[in-house]
BARO-203138 format. One record per residue (C-alpha): residue number from 1; x, y, z. Coordinates in steps of 0.1 Angstrom, whole numbers. Example, Ala and Ser with C-alpha at 12.3 -4.5 7.8 and 13.67 -1.06 7.14 Angstrom:
<rovos>
+-----+-------+-------+-------+
!   k !    xx !    yy !    zz !
+-----+-------+-------+-------+
!   1 !   123 !   -45 !    78 !
!   2 !   137 !   -11 !    71 !
+-----+-------+-------+-------+
</rovos>
This chain:
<rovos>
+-----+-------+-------+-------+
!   k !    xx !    yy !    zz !
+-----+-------+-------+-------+
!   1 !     0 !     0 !     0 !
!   2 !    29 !    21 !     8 !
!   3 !    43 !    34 !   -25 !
!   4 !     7 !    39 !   -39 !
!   5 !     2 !    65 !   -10 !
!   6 !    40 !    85 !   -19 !
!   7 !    22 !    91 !   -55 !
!   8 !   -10 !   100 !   -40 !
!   9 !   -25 !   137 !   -37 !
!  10 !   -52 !   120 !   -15 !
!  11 !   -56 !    87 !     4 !
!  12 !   -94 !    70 !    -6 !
!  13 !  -111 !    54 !    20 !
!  14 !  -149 !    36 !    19 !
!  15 !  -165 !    18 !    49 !
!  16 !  -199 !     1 !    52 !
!  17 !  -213 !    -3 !    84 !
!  18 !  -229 !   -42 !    96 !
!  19 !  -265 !   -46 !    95 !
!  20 !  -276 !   -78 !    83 !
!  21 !  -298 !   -71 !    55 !
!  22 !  -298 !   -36 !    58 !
!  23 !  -270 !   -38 !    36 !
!  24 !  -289 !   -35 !     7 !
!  25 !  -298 !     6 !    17 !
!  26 !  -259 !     6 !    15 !
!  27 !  -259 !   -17 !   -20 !
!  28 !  -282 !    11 !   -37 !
!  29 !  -252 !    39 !   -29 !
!  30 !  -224 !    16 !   -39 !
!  31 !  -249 !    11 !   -76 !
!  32 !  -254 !    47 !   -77 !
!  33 !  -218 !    56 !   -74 !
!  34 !  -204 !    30 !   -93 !
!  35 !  -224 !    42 !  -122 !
!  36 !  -213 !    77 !  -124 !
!  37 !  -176 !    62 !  -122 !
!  38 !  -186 !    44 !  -155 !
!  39 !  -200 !    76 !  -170 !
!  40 !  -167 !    92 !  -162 !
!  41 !  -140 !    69 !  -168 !
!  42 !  -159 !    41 !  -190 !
!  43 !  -180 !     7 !  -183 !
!  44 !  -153 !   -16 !  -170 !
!  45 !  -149 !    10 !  -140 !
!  46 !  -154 !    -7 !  -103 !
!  47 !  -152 !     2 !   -73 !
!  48 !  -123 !   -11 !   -60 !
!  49 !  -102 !     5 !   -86 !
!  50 !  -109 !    38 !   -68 !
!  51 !  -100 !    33 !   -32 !
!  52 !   -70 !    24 !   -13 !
!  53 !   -83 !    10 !    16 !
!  54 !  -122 !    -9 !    19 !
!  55 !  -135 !   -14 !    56 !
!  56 !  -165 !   -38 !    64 !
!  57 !  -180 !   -48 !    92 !
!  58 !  -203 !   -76 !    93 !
!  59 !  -229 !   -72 !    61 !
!  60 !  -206 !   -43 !    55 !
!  61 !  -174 !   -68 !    52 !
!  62 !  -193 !   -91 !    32 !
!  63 !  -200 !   -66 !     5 !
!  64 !  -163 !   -54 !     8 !
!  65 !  -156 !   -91 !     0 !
!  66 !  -178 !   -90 !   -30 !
!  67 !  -164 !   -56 !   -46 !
!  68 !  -124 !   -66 !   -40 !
!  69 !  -124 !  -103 !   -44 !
!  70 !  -109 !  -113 !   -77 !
!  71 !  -125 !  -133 !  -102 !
!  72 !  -110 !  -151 !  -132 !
!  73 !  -101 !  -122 !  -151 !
!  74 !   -88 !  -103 !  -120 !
!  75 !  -121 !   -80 !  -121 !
!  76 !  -139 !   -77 !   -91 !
!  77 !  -159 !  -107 !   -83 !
!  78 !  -194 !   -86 !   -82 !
!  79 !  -198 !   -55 !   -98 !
!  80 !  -222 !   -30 !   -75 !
!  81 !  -252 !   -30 !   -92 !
!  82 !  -255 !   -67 !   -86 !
!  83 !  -254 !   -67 !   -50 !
!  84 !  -286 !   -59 !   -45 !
!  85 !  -300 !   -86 !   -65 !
!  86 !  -277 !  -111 !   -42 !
!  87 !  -292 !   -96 !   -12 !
!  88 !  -330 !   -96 !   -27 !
!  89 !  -324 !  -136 !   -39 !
!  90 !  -303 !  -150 !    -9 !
!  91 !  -315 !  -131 !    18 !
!  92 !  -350 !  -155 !    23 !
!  93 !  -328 !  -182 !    24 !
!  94 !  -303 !  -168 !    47 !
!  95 !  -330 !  -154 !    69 !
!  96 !  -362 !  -179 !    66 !
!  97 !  -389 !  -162 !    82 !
!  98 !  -408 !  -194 !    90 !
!  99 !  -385 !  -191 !   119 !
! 100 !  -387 !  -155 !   123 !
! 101 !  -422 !  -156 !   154 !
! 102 !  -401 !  -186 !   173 !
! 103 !  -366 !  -169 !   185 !
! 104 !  -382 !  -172 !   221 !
! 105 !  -404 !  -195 !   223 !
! 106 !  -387 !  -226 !   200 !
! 107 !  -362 !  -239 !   222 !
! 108 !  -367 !  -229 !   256 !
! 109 !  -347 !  -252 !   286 !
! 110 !  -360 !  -256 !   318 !
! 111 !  -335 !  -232 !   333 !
! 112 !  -352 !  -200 !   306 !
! 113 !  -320 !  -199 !   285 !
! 114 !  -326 !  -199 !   247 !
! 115 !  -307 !  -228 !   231 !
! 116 !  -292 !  -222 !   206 !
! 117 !  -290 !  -194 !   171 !
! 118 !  -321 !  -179 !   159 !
! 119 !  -305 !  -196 !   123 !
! 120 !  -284 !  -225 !   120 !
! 121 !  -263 !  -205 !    91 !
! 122 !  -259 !  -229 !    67 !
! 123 !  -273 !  -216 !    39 !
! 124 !  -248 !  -189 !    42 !
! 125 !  -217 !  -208 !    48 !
! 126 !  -224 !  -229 !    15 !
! 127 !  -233 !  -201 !    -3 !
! 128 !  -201 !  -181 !    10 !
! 129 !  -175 !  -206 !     3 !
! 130 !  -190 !  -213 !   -30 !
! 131 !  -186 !  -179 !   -37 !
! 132 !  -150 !  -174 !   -23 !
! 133 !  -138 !  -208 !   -27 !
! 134 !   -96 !  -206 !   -16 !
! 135 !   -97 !  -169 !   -23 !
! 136 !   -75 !  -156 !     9 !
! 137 !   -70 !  -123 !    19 !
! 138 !   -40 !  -112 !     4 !
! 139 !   -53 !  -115 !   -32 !
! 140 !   -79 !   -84 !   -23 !
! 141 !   -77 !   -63 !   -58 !
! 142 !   -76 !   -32 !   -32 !
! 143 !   -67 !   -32 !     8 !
! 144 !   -94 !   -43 !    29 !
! 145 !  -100 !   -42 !    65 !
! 146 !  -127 !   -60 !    80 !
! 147 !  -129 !   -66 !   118 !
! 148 !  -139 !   -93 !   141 !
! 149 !  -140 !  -103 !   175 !
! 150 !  -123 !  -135 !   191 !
! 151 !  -144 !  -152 !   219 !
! 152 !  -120 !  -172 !   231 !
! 153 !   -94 !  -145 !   237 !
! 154 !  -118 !  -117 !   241 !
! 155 !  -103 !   -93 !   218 !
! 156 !  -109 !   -83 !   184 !
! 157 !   -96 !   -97 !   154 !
! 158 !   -93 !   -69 !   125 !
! 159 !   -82 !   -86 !    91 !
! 160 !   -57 !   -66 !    67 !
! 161 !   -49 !   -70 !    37 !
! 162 !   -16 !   -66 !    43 !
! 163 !    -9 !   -82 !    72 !
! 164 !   -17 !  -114 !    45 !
! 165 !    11 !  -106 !    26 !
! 166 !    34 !  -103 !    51 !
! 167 !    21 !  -130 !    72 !
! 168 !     9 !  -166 !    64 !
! 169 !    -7 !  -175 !    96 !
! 170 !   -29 !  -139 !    85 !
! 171 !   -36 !  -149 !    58 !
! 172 !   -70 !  -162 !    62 !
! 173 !   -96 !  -175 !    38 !
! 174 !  -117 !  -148 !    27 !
! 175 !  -148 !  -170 !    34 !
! 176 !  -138 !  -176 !    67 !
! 177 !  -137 !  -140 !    74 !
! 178 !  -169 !  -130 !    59 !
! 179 !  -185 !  -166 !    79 !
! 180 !  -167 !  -150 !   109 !
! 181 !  -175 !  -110 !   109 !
! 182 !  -212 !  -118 !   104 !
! 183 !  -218 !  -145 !   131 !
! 184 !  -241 !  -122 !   149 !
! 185 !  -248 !  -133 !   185 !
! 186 !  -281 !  -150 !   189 !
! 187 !  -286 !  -152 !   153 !
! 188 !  -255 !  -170 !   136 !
! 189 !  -230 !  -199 !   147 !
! 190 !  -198 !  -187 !   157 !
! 191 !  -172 !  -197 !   134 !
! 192 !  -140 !  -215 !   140 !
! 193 !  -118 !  -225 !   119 !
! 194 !   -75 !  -225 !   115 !
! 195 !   -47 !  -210 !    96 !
! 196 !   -15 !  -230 !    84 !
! 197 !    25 !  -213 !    76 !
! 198 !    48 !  -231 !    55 !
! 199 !    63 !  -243 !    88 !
! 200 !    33 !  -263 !    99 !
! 201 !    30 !  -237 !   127 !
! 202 !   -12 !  -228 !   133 !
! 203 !   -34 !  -202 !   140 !
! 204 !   -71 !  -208 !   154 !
! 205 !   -97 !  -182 !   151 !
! 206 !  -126 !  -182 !   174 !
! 207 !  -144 !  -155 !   157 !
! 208 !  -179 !  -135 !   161 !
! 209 !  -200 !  -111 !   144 !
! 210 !  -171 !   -73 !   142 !
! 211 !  -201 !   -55 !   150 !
! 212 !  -191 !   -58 !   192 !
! 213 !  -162 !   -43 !   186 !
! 214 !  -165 !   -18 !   155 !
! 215 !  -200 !   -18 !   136 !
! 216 !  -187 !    10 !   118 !
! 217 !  -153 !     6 !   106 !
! 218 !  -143 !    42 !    97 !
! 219 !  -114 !    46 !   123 !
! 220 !   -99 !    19 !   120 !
! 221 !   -95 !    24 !    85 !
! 222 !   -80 !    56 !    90 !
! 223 !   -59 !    43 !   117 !
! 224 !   -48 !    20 !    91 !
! 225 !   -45 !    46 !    67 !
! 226 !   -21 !    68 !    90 !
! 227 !    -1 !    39 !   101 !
! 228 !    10 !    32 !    62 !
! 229 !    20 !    67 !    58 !
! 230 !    39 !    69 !    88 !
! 231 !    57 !    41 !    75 !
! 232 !    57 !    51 !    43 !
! 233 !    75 !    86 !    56 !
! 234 !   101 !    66 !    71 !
! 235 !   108 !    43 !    48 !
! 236 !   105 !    66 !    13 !
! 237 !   111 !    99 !    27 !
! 238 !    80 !   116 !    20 !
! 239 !    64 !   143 !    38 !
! 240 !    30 !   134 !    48 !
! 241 !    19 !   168 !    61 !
! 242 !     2 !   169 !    23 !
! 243 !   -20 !   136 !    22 !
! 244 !   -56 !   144 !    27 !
! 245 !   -84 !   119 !    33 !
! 246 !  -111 !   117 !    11 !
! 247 !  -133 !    95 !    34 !
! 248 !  -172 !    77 !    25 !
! 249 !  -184 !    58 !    52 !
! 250 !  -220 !    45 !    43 !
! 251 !  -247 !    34 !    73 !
! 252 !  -275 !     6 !    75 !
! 253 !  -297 !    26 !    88 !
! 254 !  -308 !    29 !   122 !
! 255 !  -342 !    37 !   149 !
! 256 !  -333 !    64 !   168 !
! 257 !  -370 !    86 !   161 !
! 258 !  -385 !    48 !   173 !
! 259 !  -376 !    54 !   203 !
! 260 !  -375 !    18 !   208 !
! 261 !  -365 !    12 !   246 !
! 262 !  -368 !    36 !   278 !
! 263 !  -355 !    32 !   311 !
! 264 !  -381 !    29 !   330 !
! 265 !  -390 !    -3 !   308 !
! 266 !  -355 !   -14 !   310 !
! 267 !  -346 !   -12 !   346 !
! 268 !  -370 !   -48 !   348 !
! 269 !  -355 !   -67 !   320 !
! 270 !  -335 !   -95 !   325 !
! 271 !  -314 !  -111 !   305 !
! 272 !  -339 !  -128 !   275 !
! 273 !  -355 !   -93 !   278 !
! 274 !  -323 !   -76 !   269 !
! 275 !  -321 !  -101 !   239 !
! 276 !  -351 !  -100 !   229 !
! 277 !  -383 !   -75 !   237 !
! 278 !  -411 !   -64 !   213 !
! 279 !  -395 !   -79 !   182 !
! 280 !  -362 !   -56 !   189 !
! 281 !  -328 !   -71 !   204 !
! 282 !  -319 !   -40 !   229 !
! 283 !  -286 !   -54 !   235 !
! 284 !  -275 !   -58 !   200 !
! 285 !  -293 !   -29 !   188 !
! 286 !  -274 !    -6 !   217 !
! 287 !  -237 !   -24 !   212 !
! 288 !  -242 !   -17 !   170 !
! 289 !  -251 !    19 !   173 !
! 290 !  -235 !    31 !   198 !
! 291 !  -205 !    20 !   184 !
! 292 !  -213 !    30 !   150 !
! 293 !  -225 !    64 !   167 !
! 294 !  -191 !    69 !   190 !
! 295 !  -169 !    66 !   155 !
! 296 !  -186 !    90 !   132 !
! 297 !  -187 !   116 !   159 !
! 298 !  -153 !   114 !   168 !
! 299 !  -145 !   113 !   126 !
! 300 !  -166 !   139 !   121 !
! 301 !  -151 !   163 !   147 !
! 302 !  -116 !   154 !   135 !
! 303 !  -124 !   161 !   103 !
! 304 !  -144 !   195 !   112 !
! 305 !  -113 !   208 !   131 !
! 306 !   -91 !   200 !   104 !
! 307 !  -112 !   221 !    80 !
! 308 !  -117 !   198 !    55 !
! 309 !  -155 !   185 !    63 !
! 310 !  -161 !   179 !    28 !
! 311 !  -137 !   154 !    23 !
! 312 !  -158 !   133 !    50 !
! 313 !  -192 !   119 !    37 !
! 314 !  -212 !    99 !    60 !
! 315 !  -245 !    89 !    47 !
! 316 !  -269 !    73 !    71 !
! 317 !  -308 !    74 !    76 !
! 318 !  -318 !    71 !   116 !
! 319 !  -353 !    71 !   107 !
! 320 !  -361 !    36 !   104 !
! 321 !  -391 !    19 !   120 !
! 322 !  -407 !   -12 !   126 !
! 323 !  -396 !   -42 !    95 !
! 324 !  -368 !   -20 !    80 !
! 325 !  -350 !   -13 !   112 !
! 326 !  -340 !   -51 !   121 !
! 327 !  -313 !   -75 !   105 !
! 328 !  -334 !  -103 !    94 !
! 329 !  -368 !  -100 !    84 !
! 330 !  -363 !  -113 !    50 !
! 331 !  -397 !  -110 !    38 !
! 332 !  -405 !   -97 !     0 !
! 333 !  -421 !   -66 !    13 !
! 334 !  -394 !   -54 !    35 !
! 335 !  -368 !   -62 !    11 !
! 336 !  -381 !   -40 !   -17 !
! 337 !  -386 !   -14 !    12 !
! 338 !  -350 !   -12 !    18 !
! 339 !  -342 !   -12 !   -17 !
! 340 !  -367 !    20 !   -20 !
! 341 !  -352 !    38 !    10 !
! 342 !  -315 !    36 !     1 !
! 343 !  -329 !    52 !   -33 !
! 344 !  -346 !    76 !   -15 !
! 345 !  -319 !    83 !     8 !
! 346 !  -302 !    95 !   -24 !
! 347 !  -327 !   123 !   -27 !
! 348 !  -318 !   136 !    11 !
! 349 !  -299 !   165 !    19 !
! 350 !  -258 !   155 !    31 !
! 351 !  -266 !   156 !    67 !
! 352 !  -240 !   155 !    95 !
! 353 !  -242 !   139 !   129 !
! 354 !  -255 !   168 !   158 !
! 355 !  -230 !   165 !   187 !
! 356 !  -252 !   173 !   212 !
! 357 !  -285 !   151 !   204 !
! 358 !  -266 !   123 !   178 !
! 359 !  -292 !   126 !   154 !
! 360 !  -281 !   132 !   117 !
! 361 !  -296 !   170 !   103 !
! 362 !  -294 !   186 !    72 !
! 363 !  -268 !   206 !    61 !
! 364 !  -278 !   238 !    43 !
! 365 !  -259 !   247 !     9 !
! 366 !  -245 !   210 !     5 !
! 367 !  -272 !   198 !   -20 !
! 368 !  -282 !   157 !   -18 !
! 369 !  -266 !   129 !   -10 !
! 370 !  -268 !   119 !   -49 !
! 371 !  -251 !   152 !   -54 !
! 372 !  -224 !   147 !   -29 !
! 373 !  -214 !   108 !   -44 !
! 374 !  -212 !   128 !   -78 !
! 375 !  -187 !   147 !   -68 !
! 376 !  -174 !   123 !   -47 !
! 377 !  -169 !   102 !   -84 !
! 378 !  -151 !   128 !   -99 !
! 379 !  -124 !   134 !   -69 !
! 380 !  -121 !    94 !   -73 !
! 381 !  -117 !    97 !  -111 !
! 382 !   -90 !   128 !  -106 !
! 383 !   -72 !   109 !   -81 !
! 384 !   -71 !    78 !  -101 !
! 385 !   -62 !    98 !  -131 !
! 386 !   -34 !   115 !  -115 !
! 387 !   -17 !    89 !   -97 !
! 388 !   -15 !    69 !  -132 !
! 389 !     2 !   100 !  -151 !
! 390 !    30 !    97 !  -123 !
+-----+-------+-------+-------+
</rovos>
């Protein structure tokens, strides 16, 4: 990644937040953008050929799988218009809602616990390593970041794309990762599985959904991002007091105007309440936004004191309700819904996150959010354009 950055005017980052199958409202931006990239720099233009660094979490690393894995020609495995359709046509089978009534009261012991996931996962699995076969994560056509969490050691697991280079025992299957960052608790398996050197020295991987520890990967991307140049600084020479950011970081959506849970309602719970009340999972619902929350306000302040807010775009909808604000209700209607509000969420006004109350507001003067990914296309297409005249 190094030398790429000493050519670069500015560093390109895009992140997609987890959300089960909310990752379609995310889907309908990547289409939208992807599309103008064509219009500017011709029909074989993809996504991954504009950013140095991808960051997924969850849904959000599984569509970051899908726009940098290689296929036979070297070309990105999906191009972004078709990830929709792959949500809309695997989705019911990921998710079967004949299951969907029955989280509690299916498999109950005598002791109240809940045995076992909502969804045995299979499905997904198959259709994953199909998909990815012995792809591993070094052969990412960009850099990709995708986070996890280990439940055995209690401590996240963030796979880099190059950490696979320089280490075999990183170098995990991209299947496993993607099986592994969206092993959501109470609704997916966790996923183990092992790495293997040349050495016959191994690696085990006891891995969980990376929404626990980063729902929305932003940071660490530009954590990553940082640590490259520093290096790169050392190692080349270069100054790096010049390398601006030009940072998209795309939401699920979220329910903060539902209003979901109060205190008073929440100071009786106990635990199966916290994991599941009123068709919501408060506990999972309060871990993925508030850490999804926590990182865009602290990028968004950074960003705002450095006096470059425009070269941060974070495009989220908080309005959500009922259906369209949970992970898995697959059904036909509320997956055509999702597809309508990331099209609608187009036609918004660029909003930014309110310090004080957390909810997203419009910004005045900044047009949509369709107008902000155009220009956003033609900073990428400068960029790109630039670096290749070097």
């Amino acid at each position: 990644m190094a030398p790429a950055f000493t050519k670069a005017k500015m560093v390109t980052v895009l992140t997609i937040d987890g959300g089960g199958i909310r990752g379609i409202i995310p889907s309908v931006l990547l289409d939208f953008l992807e599309s103008k990239l064509q219009e500017l720099d011709g029909p074989n233009a993809r996504i991954a050929d504009y950013f140095d660094i991808i960051g997924g979490t969850s849904t959000g690393g599984l569509v970051t799988t899908m726009l940098t894995a290689p296929n036979q020609d070297n070309r990105p495995l999906y191009a972004a218009k078709d990830i929709t359709n792959f949500y809309l046509e695997e989705s019911p089978q990921i998710f079967p809602q004949s299951r969907h009534t029955k989280f509690v009261s299916a498999m109950t012991s005598l002791s109240g616990s809940v045995m076992g996931p909502k969804y045995d996962g299979k499905y997904l699995h198959s259709k994953i390593n199909n998909l990815l076969g012995d792809l591993t994560l070094k052969q990412t056509l960009t850099h990709v970041i995708i986070p996890t969490f280990d439940i055995k050691l209690l401590q996240p697991v963030i796979f880099i794309t190059n950490d696979g280079k320089k280490n075999e025992l990183k170098n995990a299957r991209l299947a496993d990762i993607c099986i592994g960052t969206t092993a959501a608790p109470t609704y997916l398996p966790a996923h183990y599985f092992e790495t293997k050197d040349a050495k016959g020295s191994t690696k085990s991987y006891d891995l969980i959904d990376g929404g626990v520890a980063a729902n929305n990967p932003t940071m660490l991307a530009i954590s990553q991002i940082r640590k490259e140049l520093l290096m790169a600084e050392t190692e080349f020479g270069h100054s790096i007091e010049n390398k601006r950011m030009l940072v998209l970081s795309l939401g699920t959506g979220g329910a903060k105007y539902a209003e979901k849970y109060t205190a008073p309602a929440a100071s009786k719970w106990g635990l199966l309440n916290w994991l599941y009340t009123n068709g919501g999972t408060p506990l999972f619902d309060v871990y993925g936004d508030a850490g999804a929350d926590v990182v865009d306000i602290h990028v968004s302040t950074l960003f705002q004191a450095l006096r470059c807010k425009d070269k941060y775009l974070r495009i989220q909808d908080d309005t959500l309700t009922g259906d369209a604000s949970s992970i898995d209700v697959a059904s036909t209607e509320n997956l055509q819904g999702l597809v309508e509000i990331g099209k609608e969420l187009l036609k918004k006004p660029v909003s930014r996150v309110n310090l004080e109350t957390g909810r997203f507001e419009k910004i005045e003067g900044e047009g949509t959010n369709e107008k902000a990914l155009v220009n956003f296309a033609k900073l990428l297409v400068e960029e790109r354009k630039f670096r290749q005249n070097q």
